[in-house]
N, C-alpha and C positions, 0 to 999 in steps of 0.2 A: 737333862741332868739337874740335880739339887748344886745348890751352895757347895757342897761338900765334896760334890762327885758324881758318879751313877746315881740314876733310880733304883729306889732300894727293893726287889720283889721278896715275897714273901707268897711261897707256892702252897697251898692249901686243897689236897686230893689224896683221898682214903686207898683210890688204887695206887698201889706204890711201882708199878708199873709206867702208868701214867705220869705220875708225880715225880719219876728219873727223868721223861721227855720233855718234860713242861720245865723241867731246870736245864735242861737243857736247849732248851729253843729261847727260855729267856736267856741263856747266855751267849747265843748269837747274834744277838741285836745289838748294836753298838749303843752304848750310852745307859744300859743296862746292867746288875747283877743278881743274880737269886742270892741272896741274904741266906737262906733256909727252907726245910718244905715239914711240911707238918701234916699228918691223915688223918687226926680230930680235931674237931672245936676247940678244945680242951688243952689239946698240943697245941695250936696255934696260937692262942691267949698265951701261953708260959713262954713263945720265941716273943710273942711282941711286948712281954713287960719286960725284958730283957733287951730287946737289941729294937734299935730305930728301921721302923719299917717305913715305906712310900707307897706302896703300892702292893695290894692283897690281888693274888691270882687263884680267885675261890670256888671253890668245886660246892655249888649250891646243897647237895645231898651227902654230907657227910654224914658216919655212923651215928654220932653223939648230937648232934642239932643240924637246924636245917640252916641252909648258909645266911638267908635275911634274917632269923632269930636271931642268929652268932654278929649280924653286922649290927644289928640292932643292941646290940649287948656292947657291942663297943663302941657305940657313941657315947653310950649312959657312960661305961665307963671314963670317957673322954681323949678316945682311941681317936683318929683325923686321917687315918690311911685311906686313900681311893681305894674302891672296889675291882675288878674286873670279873665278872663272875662267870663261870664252866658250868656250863650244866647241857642236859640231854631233853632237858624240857622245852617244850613249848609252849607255855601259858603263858600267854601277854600279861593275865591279872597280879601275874608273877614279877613279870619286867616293871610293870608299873609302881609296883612296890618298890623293888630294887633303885627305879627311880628316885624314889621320894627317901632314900637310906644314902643316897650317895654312893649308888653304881653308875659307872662311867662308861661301860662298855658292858655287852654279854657275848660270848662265845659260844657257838652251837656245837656240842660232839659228835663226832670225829670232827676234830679241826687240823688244819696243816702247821707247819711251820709258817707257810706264807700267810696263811690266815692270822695267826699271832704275831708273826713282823706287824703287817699292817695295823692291829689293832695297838699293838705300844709305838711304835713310830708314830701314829695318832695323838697317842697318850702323852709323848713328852713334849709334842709340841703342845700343848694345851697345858702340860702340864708349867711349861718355859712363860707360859705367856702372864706378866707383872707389870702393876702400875696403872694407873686409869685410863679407863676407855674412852676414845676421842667422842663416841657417839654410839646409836644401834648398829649402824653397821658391823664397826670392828667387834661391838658384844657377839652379832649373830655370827661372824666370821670366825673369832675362837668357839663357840658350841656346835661353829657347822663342821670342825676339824672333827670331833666326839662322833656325832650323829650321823655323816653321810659317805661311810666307809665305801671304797670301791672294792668290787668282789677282788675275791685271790685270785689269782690267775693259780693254773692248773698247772706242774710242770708240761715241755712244749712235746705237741701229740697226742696228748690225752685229754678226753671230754665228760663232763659232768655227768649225761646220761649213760655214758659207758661205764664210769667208776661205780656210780648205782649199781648196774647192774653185776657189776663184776662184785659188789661189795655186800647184795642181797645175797648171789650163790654161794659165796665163802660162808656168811653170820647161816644160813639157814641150811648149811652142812656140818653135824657133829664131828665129825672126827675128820675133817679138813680136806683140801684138794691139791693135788698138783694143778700146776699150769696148764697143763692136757686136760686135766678134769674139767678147770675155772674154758676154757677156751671151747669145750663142749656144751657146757649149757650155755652162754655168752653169745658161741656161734661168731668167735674173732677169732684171730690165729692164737698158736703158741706162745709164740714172741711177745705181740698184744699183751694176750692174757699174762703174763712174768712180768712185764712191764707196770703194767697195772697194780699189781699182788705188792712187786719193789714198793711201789709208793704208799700201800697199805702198810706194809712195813714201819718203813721210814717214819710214818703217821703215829707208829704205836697203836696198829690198831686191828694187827695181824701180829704173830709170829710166823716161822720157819724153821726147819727142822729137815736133815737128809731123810730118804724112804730107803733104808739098807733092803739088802736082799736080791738084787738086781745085779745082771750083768752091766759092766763096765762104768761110768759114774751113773753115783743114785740121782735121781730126784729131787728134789724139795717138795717137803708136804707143808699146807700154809694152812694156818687154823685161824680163824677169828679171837681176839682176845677181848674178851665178854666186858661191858661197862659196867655192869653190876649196878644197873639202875632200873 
């Protein structure tokens, strides 16, 4: 938490989709609030010369610049907000930059809830920490909060290589699966496979939708919701 209060987010993602879940999972964190969410450059520059931000949650590839230009532009300006930067890339020569602009974290897409707990529950103890360092240790001690995030845990039951694959079948099906469908190529049961889809959901990173036409309750048909990256 600042002086004031909460840490102040400010949600930066062109999908507006996305951009509803990411205010919403910051506003699960305790000691946290999304301030605003903005899907340009352009819009997010106009929320922060208006309202005190702490903390940018930046979707690297928006339509109007690319997010290190955009942080880069607000230094010049004399903008001080930490980064936490979203994106679907994986170019280290990219982190490395982000590095040196004053990113504090990156975020892989599809990320969870849990995955974003942990990465601001990180955030504000580091961000808590005031006053002179006794020595190296306690320096490396607050940077080793930033740097040496432990994985999400997975909600309980479910396993990384299972999501994979339940998450390639869905993204590399146009027009979507039931649970029957995801649990035939998978080759897990029904149950499994629904289980699975739920937390694609949940992720924002699936919809759902009944399959009318059917005797007695429909179905669910589950579609991939596309990053447009």
């Amino acid at each position: 938490m600042t002086d004031d209060g909460p840490i102040r987010v400010l949600v930066v993602e062109d999908d507006p989709v996305a951009a509803d879940a990411h205010v919403l999972y910051v506003g699960r964190v305790p000691g946290f609030v999304a301030v605003g969410k903005a899907h340009t450059g352009a819009e997010a520059r106009r929320v922060l010369d208006r309202t005190p931000v702490d903390l940018l949650l930046l979707d690297l590839h928006l339509p109007d610049v690319h997010g290190l230009q955009f942080t880069r532009s607000l230094r010049a300006a004399g903008h001080h907000a930490d980064v936490i930067a979203v994106t679907s890339a994986r170019d280290l020569a990219v982190v490395r930059e982000g590095v040196s602009l004053g990113v504090v974290q990156y975020v892989l897409k599809p990320f969870t809830f849990a995955t974003l707990r942990d990465r601001l529950v990180r955030y504000a103890e580091f961000h808590a920490a005031a006053g002179e360092a006794s020595g190296q240790d306690e320096v490396d001690r607050a940077l080793a909060v930033l740097r040496t995030p432990s994985p999400a845990a997975l909600p309980k039951g479910l396993s990384g290589p299972t999501l994979e694959r339940v998450t390639g079948a869905l993204r590399d099906t146009s027009g979507g699966l039931t649970a029957a469908g995801v649990a035939e190529v998978v080759g897990i049961s029904r149950i499994t496979a629904r289980r699975y889809l739920e937390h694609l959901v949940d992720a924002g990173r699936a919809d759902r939708s009944p399959l009318y036409g059917q005797v007695g309750r429909p179905e669910l048909m589950y579609r991939w919701v596309p990053q447009r990256r």
